[in-house]
Each structure stands twice: as structure tokens, then as C-alpha cells.
DRENDO-1510 file (C-alpha; in Angstrom, 1 decimal, always signed):
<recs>
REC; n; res; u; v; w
REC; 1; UNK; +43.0; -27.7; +89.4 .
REC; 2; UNK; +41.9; -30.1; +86.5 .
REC; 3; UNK; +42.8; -28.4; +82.8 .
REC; 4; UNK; +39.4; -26.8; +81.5 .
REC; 5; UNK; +38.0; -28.9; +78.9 .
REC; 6; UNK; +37.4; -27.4; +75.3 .
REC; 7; UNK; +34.0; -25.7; +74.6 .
REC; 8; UNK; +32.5; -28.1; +71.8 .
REC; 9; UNK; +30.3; -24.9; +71.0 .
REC; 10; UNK; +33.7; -23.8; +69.1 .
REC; 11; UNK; +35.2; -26.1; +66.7 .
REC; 12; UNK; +38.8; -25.4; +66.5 .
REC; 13; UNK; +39.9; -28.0; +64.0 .
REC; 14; UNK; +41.2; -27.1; +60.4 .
REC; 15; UNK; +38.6; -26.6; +57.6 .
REC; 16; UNK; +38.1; -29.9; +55.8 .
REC; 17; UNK; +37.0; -31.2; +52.5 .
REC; 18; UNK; +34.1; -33.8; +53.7 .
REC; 19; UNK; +35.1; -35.7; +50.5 .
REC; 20; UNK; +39.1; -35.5; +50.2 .
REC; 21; UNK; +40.5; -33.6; +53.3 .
REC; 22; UNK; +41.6; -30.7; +51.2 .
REC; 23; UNK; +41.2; -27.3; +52.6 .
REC; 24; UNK; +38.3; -25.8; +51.3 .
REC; 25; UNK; +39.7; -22.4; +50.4 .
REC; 26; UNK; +42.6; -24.4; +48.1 .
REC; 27; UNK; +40.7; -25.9; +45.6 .
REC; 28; UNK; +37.0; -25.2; +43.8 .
REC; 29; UNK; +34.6; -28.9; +43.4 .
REC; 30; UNK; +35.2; -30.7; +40.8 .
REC; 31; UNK; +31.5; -30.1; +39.6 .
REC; 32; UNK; +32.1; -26.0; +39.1 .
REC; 33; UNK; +35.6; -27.0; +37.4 .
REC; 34; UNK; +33.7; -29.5; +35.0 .
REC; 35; UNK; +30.7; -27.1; +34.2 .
REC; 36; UNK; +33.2; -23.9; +33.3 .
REC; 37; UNK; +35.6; -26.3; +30.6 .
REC; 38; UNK; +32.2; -27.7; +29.5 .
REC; 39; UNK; +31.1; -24.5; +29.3 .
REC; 40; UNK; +34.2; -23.2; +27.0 .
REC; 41; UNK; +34.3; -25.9; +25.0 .
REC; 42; UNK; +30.5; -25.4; +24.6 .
REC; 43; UNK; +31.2; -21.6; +23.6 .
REC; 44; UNK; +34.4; -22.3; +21.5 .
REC; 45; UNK; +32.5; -25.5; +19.2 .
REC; 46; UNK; +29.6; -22.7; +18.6 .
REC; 47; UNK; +32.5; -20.4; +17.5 .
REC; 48; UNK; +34.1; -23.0; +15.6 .
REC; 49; UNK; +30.9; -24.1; +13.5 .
REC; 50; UNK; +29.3; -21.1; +12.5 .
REC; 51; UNK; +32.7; -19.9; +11.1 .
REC; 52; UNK; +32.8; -23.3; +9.4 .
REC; 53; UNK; +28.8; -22.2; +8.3 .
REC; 54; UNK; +29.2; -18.5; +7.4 .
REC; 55; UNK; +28.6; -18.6; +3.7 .
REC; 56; UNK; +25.3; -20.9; +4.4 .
REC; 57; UNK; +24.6; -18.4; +6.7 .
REC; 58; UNK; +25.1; -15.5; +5.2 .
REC; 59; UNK; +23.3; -16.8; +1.7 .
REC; 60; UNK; +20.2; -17.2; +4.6 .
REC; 61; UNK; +20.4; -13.7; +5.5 .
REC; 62; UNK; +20.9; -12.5; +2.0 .
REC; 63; UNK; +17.5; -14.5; +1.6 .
REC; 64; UNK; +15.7; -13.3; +4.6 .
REC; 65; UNK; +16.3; -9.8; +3.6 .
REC; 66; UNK; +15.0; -10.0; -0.2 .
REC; 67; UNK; +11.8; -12.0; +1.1 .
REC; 68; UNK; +11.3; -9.2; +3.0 .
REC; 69; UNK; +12.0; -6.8; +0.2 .
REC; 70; UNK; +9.6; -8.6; -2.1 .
REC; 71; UNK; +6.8; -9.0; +0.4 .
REC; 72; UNK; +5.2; -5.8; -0.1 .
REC; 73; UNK; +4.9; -6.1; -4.0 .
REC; 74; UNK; +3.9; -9.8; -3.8 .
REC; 75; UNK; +0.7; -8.9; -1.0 .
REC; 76; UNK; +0.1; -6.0; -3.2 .
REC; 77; UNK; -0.7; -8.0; -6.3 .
REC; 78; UNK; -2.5; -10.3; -4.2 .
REC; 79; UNK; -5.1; -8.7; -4.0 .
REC; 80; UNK; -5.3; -8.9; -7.5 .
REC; 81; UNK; -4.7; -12.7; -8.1 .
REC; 82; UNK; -3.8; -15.9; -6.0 .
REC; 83; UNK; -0.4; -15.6; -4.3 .
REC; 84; UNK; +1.8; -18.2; -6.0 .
REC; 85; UNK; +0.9; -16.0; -9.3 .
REC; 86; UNK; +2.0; -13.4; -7.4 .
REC; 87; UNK; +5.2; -14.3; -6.4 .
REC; 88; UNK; +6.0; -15.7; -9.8 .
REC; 89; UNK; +5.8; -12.7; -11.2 .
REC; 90; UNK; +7.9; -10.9; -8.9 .
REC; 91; UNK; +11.1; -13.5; -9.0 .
REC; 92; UNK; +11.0; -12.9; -12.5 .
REC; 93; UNK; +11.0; -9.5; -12.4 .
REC; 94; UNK; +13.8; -9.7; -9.8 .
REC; 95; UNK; +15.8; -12.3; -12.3 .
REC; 96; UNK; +15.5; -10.4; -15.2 .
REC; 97; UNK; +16.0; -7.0; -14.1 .
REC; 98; UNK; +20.1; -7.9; -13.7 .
REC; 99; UNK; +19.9; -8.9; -17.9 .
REC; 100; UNK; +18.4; -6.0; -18.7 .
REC; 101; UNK; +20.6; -4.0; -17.0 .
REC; 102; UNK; +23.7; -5.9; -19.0 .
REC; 103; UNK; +21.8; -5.6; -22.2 .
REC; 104; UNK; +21.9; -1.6; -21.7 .
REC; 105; UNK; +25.4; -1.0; -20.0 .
REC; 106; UNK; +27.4; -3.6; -22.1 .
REC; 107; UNK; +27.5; -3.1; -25.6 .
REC; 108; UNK; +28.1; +1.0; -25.1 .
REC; 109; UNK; +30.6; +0.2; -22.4 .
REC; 110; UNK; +32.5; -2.2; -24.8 .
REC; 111; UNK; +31.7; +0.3; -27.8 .
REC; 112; UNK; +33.4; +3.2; -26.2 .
REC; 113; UNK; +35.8; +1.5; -24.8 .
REC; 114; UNK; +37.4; +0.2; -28.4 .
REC; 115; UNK; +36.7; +3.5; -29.6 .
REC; 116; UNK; +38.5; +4.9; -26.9 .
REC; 117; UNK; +41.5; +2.4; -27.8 .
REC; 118; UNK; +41.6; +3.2; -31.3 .
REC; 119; UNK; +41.5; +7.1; -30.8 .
REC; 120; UNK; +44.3; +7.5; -28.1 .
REC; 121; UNK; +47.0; +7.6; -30.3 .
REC; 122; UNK; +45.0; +10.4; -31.6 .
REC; 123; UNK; +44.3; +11.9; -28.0 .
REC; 124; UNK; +48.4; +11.2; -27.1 .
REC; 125; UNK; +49.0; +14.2; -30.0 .
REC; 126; UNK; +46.0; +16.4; -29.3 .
REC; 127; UNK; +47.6; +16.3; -25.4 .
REC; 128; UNK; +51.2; +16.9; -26.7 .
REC; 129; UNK; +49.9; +19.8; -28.9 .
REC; 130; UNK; +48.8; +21.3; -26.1 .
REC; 131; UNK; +51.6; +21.2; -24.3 .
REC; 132; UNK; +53.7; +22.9; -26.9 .
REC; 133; UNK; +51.6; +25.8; -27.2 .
REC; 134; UNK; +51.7; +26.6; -23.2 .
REC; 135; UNK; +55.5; +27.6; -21.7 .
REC; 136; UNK; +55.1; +26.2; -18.2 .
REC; 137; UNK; +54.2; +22.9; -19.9 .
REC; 138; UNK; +56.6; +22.6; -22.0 .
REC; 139; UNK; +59.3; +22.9; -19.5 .
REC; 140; UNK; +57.9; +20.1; -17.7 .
REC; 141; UNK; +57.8; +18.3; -21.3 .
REC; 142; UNK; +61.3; +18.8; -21.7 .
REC; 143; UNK; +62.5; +17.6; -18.7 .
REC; 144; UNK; +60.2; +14.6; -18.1 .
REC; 145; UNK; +59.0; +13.6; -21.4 .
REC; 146; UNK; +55.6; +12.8; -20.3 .
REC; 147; UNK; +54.1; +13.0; -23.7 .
REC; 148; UNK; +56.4; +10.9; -25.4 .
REC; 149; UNK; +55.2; +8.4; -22.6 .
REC; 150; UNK; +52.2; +8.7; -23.1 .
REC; 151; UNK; +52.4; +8.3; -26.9 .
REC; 152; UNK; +54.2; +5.3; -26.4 .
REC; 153; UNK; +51.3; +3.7; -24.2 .
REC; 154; UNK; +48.9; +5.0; -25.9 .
REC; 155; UNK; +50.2; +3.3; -29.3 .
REC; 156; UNK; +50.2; +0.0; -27.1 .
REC; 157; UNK; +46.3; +0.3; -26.1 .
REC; 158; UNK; +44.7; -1.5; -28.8 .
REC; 159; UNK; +47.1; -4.5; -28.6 .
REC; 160; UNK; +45.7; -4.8; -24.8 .
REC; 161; UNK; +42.1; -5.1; -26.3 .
REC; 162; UNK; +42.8; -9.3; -26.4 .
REC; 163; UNK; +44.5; -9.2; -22.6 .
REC; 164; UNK; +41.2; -7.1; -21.3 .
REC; 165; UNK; +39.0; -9.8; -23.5 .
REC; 166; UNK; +40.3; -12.2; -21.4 .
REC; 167; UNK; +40.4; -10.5; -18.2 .
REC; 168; UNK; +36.3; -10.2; -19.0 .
REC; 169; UNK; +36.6; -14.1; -19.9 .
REC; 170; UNK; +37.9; -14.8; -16.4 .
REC; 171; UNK; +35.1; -12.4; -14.5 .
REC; 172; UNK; +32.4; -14.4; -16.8 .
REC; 173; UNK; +33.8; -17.6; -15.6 .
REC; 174; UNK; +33.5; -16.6; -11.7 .
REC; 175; UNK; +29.9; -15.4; -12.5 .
REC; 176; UNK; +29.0; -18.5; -13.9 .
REC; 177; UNK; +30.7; -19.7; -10.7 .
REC; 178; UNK; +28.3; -17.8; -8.5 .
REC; 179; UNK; +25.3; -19.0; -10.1 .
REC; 180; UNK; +24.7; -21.7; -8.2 .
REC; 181; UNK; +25.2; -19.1; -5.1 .
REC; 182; UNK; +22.4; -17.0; -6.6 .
REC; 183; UNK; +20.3; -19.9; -7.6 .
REC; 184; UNK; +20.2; -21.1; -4.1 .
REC; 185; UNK; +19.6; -17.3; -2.3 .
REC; 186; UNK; +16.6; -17.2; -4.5 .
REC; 187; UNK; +15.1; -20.8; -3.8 .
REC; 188; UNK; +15.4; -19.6; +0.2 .
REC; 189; UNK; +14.0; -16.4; -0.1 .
REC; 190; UNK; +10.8; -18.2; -2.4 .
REC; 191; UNK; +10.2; -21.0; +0.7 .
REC; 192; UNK; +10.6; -17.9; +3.2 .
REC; 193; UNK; +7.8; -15.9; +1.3 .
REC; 194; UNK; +5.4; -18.6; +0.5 .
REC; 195; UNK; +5.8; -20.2; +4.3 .
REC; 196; UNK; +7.2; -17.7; +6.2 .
REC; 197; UNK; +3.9; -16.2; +7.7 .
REC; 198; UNK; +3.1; -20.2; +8.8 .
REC; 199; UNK; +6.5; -20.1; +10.6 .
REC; 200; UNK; +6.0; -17.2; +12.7 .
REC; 201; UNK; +2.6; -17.7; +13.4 .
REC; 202; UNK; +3.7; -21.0; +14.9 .
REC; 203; UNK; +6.3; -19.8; +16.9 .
REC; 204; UNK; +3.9; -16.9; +18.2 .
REC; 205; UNK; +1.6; -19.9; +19.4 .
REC; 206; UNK; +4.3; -20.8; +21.8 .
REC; 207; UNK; +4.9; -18.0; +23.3 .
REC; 208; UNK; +2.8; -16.3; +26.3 .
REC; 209; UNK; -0.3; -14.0; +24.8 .
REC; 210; UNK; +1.8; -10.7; +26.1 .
REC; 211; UNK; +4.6; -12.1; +24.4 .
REC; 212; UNK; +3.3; -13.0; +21.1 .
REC; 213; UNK; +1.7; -9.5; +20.7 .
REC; 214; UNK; +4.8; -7.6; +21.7 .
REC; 215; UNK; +6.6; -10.3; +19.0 .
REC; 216; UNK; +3.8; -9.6; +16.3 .
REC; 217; UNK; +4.0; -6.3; +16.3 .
REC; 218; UNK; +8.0; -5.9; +16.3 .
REC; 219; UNK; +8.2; -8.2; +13.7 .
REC; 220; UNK; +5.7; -6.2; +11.6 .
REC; 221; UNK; +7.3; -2.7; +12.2 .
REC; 222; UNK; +10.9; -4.5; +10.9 .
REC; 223; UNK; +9.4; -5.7; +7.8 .
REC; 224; UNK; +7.4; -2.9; +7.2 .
REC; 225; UNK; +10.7; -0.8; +7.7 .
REC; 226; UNK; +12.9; -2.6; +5.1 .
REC; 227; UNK; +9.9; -2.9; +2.4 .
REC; 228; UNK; +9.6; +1.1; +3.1 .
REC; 229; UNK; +13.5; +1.3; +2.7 .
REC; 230; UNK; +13.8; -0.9; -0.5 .
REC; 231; UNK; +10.9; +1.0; -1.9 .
REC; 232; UNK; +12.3; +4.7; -1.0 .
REC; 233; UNK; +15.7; +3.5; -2.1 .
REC; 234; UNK; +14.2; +2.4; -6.2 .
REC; 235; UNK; +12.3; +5.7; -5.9 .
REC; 236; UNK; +15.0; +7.4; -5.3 .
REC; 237; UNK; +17.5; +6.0; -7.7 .
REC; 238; UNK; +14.9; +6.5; -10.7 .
REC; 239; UNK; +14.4; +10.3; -9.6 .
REC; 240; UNK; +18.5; +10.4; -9.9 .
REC; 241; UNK; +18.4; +8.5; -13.4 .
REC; 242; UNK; +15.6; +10.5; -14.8 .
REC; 243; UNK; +17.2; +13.5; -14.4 .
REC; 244; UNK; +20.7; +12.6; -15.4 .
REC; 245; UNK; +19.2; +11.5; -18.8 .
REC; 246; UNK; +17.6; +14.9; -18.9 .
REC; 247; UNK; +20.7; +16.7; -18.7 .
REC; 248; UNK; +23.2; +14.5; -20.4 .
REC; 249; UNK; +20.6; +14.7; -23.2 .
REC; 250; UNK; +20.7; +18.8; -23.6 .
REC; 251; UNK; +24.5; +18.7; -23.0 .
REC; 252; UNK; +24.3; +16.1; -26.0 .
REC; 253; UNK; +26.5; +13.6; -24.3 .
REC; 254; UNK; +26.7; +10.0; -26.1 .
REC; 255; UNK; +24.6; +6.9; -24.8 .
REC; 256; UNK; +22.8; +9.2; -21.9 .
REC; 257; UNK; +20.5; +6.5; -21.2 .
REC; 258; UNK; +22.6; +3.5; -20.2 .
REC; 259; UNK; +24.7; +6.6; -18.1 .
REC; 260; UNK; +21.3; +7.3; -16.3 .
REC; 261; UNK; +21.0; +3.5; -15.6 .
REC; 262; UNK; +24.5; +3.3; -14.8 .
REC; 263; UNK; +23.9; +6.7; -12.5 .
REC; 264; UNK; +20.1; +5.3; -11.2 .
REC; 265; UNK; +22.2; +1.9; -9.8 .
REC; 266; UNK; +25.4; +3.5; -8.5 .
REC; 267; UNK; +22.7; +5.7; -6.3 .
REC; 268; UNK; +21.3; +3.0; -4.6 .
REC; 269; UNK; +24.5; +2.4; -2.2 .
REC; 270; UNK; +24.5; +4.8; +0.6 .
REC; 271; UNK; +26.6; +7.4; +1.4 .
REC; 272; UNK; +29.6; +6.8; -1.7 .
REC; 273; UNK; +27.3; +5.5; -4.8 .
REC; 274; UNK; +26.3; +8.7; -5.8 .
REC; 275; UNK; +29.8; +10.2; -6.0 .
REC; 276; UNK; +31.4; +7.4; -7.3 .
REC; 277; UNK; +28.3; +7.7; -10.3 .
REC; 278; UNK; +28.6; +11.9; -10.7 .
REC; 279; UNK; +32.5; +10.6; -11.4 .
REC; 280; UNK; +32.2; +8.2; -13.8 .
REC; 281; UNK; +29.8; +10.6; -15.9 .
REC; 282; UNK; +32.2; +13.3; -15.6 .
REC; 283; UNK; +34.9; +10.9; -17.2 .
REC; 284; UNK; +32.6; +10.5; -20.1 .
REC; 285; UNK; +32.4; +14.5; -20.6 .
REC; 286; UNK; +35.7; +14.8; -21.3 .
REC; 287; UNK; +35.5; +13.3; -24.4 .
REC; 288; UNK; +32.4; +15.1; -25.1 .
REC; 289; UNK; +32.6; +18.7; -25.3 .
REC; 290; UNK; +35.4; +19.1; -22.8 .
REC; 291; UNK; +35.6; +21.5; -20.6 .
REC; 292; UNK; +32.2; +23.1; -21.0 .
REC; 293; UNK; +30.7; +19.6; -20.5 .
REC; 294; UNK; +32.4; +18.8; -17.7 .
REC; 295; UNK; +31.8; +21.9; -15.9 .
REC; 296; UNK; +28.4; +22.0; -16.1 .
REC; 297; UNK; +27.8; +18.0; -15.2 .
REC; 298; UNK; +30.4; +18.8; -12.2 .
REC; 299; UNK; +27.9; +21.8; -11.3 .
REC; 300; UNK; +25.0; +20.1; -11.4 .
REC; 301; UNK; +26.1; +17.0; -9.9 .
REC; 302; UNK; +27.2; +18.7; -6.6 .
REC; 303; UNK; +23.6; +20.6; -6.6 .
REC; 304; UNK; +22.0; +17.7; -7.0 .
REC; 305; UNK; +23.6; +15.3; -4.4 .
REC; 306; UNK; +22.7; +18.4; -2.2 .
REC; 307; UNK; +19.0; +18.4; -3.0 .
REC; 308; UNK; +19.1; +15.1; -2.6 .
REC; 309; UNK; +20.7; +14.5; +0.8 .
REC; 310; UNK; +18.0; +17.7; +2.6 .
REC; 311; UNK; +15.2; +17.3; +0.3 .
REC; 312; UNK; +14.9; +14.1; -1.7 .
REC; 313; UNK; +15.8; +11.3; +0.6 .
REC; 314; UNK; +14.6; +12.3; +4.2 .
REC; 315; UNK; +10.6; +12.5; +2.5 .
REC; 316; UNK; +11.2; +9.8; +1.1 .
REC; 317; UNK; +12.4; +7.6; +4.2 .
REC; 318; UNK; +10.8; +9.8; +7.2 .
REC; 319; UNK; +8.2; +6.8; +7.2 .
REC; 320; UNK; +10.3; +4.2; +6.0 .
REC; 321; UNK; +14.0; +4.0; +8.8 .
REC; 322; UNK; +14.3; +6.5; +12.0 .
REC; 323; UNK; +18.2; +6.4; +12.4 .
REC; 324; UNK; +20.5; +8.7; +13.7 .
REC; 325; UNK; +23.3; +9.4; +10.7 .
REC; 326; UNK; +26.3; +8.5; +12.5 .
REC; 327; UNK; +24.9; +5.4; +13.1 .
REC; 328; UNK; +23.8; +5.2; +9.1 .
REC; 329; UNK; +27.8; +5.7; +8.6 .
REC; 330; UNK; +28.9; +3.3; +10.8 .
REC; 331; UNK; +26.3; +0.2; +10.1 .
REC; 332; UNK; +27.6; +1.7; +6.2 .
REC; 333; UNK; +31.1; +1.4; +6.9 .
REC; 334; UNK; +30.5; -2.4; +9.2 .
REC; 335; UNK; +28.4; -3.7; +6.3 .
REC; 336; UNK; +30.5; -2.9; +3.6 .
REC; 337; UNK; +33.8; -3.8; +5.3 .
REC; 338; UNK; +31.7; -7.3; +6.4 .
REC; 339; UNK; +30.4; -8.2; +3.0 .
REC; 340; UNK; +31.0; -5.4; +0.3 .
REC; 341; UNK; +28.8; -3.9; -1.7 .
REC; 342; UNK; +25.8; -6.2; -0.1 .
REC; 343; UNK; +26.6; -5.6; +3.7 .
REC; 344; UNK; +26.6; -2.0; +2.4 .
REC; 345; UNK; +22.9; -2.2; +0.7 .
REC; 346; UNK; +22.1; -4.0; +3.6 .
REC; 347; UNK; +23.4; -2.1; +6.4 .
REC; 348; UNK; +20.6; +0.8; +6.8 .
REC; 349; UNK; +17.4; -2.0; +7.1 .
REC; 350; UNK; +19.5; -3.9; +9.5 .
REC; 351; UNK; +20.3; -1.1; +12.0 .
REC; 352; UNK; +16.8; -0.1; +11.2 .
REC; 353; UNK; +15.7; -3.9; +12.7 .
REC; 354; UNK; +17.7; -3.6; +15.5 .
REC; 355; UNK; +16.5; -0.2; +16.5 .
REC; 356; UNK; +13.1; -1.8; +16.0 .
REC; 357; UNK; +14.1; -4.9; +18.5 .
REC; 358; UNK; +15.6; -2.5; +21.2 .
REC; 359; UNK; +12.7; +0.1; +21.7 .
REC; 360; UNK; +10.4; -2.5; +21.4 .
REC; 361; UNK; +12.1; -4.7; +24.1 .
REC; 362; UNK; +13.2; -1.4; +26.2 .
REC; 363; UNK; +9.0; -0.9; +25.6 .
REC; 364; UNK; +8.2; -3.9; +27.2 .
REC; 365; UNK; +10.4; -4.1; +30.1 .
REC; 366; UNK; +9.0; -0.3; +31.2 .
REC; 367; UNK; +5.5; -2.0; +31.0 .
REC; 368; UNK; +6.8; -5.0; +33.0 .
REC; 369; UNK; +8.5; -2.9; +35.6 .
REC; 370; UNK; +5.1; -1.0; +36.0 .
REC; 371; UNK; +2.7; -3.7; +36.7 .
REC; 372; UNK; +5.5; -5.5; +38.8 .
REC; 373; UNK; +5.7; -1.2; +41.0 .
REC; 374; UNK; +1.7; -1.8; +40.6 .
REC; 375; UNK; +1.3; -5.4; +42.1 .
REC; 376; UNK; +3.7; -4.5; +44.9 .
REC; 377; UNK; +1.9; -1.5; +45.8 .
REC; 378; UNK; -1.6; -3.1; +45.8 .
REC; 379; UNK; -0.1; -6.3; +48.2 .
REC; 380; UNK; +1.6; -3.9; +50.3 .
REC; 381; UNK; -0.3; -0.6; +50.6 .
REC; 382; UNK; +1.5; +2.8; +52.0 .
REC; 383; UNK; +0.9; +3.5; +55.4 .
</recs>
């Protein structure tokens, strides 16, 4: 009986390569290994230069943010004279806000401060007096000496007024430094309001009609949501200044304006700047009318931040940001941890943005989904 011949239906032969006879299992084409290292490299180079670009970077968001900020006062006087007037007058109220801010905090700051240096020998006895006249203290006195320490620093405070002149040298010297920083933030944010409109409306033109309105409209809600936010924010720091300048007034405490100032600025950073401002104040009391100053200033500085927090701030940002406090804290906590003090300013209008972008998008894909559910329905009816 012949040998039956294969089936050539079934091909039992091993699994080839058609290009280099290599099983087909062992090894991936050299076309998917090329695109995944190009692909890494591609991903690791992007990496690599905008680390390389972060401060040109971030000096372009600082920008983006303040043309934002500015655009509602600029289009409001607008309507009063040409734009480029406008905007003029603005940037110069932005540049010169910071020197008139210096002209009020400095000279009482440095005032105090040497009076402070020449009175603490004065303060070191006044302390120690104190001490004698209460037993439980002076126990401690005796065995720790603390007021014969702090007599002896005390005594060497005034010849530290040349080492603190030339620690404020040094912090003049790296603001000079950041000048050209600040020069070039402001030159951005001046091309971005006078040409920004033209940019987007270009880009709109490229896009789809669905598209560009869905675009037009997120985009407005975002700026109108950080101009809201920067204009709640001055209105709320004013309301806190004004009425720290009434009441340092009737407690009689020195230089209550530049403390208002001092107390109006502080409560512009969320979350921590009005504590940190109530403290600072509270130091001053002490010197004041201490402890009835104090007291009262402590009082009114918890009742306030109260008021402030359930009354004060949500009327003045229900139309302004929409976001859920814990993520307030945390965008707080990323900013500031990101880029100090400006990542924290800037930390509530940017999670505001980006809850924007994501009901917006979230928006249009539910609208895409039901005209796609609509189309299907009409090709291929029920039944």
C-alpha cells in the first residue's frame, strides 16, 4: 500500500519570517522596534527642553494670566477712549502700584524697627522686672538666667542695625536682578492684550464651525472667570484694609494705615494671607497698649476671618470661580509648592480654567454622542 501523501490543505512546516527565517513569535519587525525608541526619544527630548525652557515658560504664563487680569479694566475704559490709551493707562497703574506700596510700608517699617533696636535694652529690664515680682518666674530666672540673656542680646541689637542694612543691600541687589524678569513679563502680557483677540480669532478660523463655537465660548467663560477672580480678590482685600485701619485707629495703634495696606495685601493669598496679616498686627500691639490691645485685635481678627470666609468672599466670587474647597486647597498647596507666593495667587483662576475646559469638553462629547445615538437610529430604525 503506497504511503499517503501529505494534505497540502495543512501546512505543517515551522512559522517563518518571509524576510529572515526567524520565528515569528521570537522577535517584533524592525519597523515597531524603530517607531517605539523613536517614539521615547521623541517623549524624553520634549522632557528635556521644556525643563531646559521653564523660566521662559513660566514668565509666558505669568503673562497670560495678568493680560487676562487686565482685560476687563482695559475694555472697560475703552469705551471711553481708543484702546492703546487704554491699556497705557492700566500698565501704569499696574507699575506703579508696587512703589506706592514701598513708599507706605518702608519708611514705618525701617522707623519702628530702629526704634525697636534702641528701646530693647529698655524692654530686656521692663521683662526682667516682671519677672522678679512673680514667684514662679523667678524660679525659672534663677535657674536658667533667661533675662540676663536676653539683656545681653538685647544690648547687641543696635550694633546689628549695619549687618540688617546690608542684608536689605543684598535683597535690593536681587530685585534689581529681577527687573529685567519683570520687564519682560510685562512686554508679553502688553503684545498678548493688544493682539491676543487677533490670535484666537485666527485659530477659531481653522477650526470646524461646531468647534470654534464650543472654543469661543470656553475661552470666554475662562477669561471672564479670572477677571471676576482678580476683581473679587482687590475687593476683598480693600474691605479687609478698610476696616483694619478703622480699628487700629480707635485702639490708637501707630502707623494704622501702612498696617491696613500691609493687612489689605497679605489678604490677597488664599487660605494663609490673612492669618499670617492678623499676626503680624498683633506683634505691633504688643508694644502698643499691651495686653488690652492685643486682646481686642486677636478678637476681632478671628471674627473677622470668620465673616469673611461665610459671608464676605462666597458673594463676592459666587459669579466669579465655582470650585469645590478641597480642590481650592490643593491647587493652593500645588501652586505655592510649584512657584511660591505666585503659583499660590495663581492657583484658584487656574483650577477655575480647567474646570472650565472639562465641563465644556465633557459638554460637547454628550452632544456628540447624541447626534452620533440620533444618526444611528434614523439609518437603522427599530423594528
Amino acid at each position: 500500500m503506497p504511503p499517503s501523501e501529505p494534505d497540502p490543505a495543512v501546512d505543517i512546516s515551522p512559522l517563518k519570517s518571509p524576510s529572515s527565517g526567524v520565528s515569528g513569535g521570537d522577535l517584533l519587525p524592525a519597523r515597531t522596534v524603530v517607531k517605539t525608541v523613536l517614539i521615547v526619544f521623541t517623549i524624553i527630548a520634549t522632557i528635556v527642553v521644556l525643563y531646559l525652557l521653564r523660566q521662559p515658560l513660566e514668565w509666558i504664563f505669568i503673562a497670560g494670566f495678568i493680560a487676562v487680569a487686565v482685560s476687563g479694566p482695559i475694555n472697560l475704559l475703552e469705551r471711553r477712549m481708543p484702546r492703546p490709551i487704554a491699556i497705557t493707562i492700566v500698565y501704569l497703574a499696574l507699575v506703579l502700584t508696587p512703589f506706592g506700596l514701598a513708599a507706605v510700608l518702608v519708611p514705618p517699617i525701617v522707623s519702628q524697627a530702629t526704634e525697636l533696636a534702641n528701646n530693647a535694652p529698655k524692654y530686656a529690664r521692663d521683662i526682667q522686672n516682671f519677672v522678679n515680682t512673680n514667684t514662679e518666674l523667678r524660679k525659672l530666672e534663677e535657674k536658667y538666667n533667661i533675662t540676663k540673656k536676653l539683656e545681653d542680646e538685647a544690648a547687641k541689637l543696635p550694633d546689628q542695625l549695619p549687618n540688617a542694612a546690608a542684608t536689605l543691600r543684598d535683597l535690593g541687589l536681587g530685585v534689581v536682578s529681577s527687573i529685567f524678569a519683570a520687564v519682560t513679563i510685562l512686554l508679553l502680557s502688553i503684545f498678548m492684550v493688544a493682539s491676543g483677540r487677533g490670535w484666537v480669532t485666527a485659530f477659531l478660523r481653522t477650526r470646524p464651525p461646531d468647534h470654534a463655537d464650543r472654543l469661543e465660548r470656553t475661552i470666554n467663560r475662562i477669561g471672564n472667570a479670572v477677571g471676576n477672580f482678580v476683581a473679587g480678590a482687590l475687593v476683598q482685600a480693600i474691605i479687609a484694609g478698610v476696616t483694619t485701619f478703622i480699628i487700629l485707629s480707635i485702639l490708637g495703634v501707630p502707623f494704622a494705615g501702612p498696617l491696613a495696606v500691609l493687612v489689605a495685601f497679605f489678604d490677597l493669598l488664599p487660605l494663609v494671607g490673612a492669618t499670617i496679616a492678623a499676626i503680624l498686627v498683633a506683634i505691633v500691639t504688643l508694644f502698643n497698649d499691651f495686653p488690652v490691645d492685643t486682646i481686642i485685635w486677636i478678637v476681632w481678627a478671628v471674627v473677622y476671618q470668620q465673616i469673611e470666609n461665610s459671608v464676605i468672599q462666597p458673594q463676592i466670587h459666587k459669579r466669579a470661580v465655582d470650585v469645590q474647597p478641597f480642590i481650592v486647597l490643593v491647587s493652593v498647596l500645588f501652586g505655592a509648592t510649584l512657584f511660591g507666593i505666585i503659583g499660590a495667587l495663581l492657583a484658584i483662576p487656574i483650577a477655575a480654567s480647567i474646570q472650565i475646559a472639562v465641563s465644556e469638553y465633557r459638554a460637547y462629547r454628550r452632544e456628540t454622542q447624541a447626534l452620533d445615538d440620533g444618526l444611528a437610529v434614523s439609518i437603522n430604525p427599530p423594528g
